[in-house]
C-alpha positions in Angstrom: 136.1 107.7 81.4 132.4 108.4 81.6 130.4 107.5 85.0 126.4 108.1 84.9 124.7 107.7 88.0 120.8 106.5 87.4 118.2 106.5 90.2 115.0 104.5 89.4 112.0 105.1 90.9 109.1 102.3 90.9 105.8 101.4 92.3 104.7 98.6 92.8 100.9 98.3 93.5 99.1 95.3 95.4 102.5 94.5 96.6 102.0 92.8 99.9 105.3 92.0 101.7 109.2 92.9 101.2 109.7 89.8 100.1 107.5 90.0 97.1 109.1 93.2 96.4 112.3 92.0 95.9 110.8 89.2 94.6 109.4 91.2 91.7 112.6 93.3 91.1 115.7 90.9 91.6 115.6 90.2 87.9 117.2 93.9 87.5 120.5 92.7 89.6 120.5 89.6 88.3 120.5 91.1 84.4 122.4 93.8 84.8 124.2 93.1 88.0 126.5 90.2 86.2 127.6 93.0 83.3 131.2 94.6 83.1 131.5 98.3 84.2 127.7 98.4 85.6 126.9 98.2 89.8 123.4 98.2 90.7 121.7 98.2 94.1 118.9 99.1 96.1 119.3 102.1 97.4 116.1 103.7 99.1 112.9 102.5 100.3 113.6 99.7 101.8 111.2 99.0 104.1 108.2 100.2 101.8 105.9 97.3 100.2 104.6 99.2 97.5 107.4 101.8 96.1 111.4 101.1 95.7 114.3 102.9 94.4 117.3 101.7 93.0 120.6 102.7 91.6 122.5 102.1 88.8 126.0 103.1 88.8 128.0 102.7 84.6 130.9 103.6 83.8 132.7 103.1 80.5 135.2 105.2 78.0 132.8 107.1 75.9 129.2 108.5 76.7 128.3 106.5 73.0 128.7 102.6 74.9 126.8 104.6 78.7 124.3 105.5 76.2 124.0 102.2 74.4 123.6 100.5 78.3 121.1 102.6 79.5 118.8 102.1 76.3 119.4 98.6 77.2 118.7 98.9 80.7 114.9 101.1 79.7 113.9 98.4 77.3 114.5 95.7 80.0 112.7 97.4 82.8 109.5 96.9 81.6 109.6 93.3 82.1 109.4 93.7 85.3 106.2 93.8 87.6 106.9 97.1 88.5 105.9 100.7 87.3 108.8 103.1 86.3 108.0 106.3 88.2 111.2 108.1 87.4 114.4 107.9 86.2 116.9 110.3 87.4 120.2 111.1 85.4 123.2 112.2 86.5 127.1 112.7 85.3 129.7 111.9 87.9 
């Protein structure tokens, strides 16, 4: 069993209120959320208009179908309003 841990970092200029920030990011859970061996929250930042951080937990049997999710995951984040700071990686 492979588990990668990803932490993304966004911005998220002229954001005015929380609830325009979540607003502008829910379509992350809602995509990736619903899939089978993936967990995703937010997990810093919470009470920042303009920046958020959130966490994307996948597990699966090789690091070949991980790898095949998180290319999935990059090419969906940027239709979201948001700017992609940084992605952190990390093996669990």
């Amino acid at each position: 069993m492979v588990i990668q841990l990803l932490t993304l970092h966004f911005r998220l200029p002229g954001c005015r209120s929380l609830k325009e920030k979540r607003g502008r990011l829910r379509g992350i859970k809602d995509k990736f959320g619903k899939m089978t061996n993936v967990a995703v929250t937010e997990s810093n930042l919470h009470d920042q208009h303009q920046q958020a951080e959130w966490s994307v937990i996948i597990m699966a049997s090789n690091q070949t179908m991980v790898d095949r999710m998180i290319a999935q995951l990059e090419l969906a984040i940027d239709q979201f309003d948001a700017i992609l700071i940084k992605i952190t990686r990390e093996r669990l």
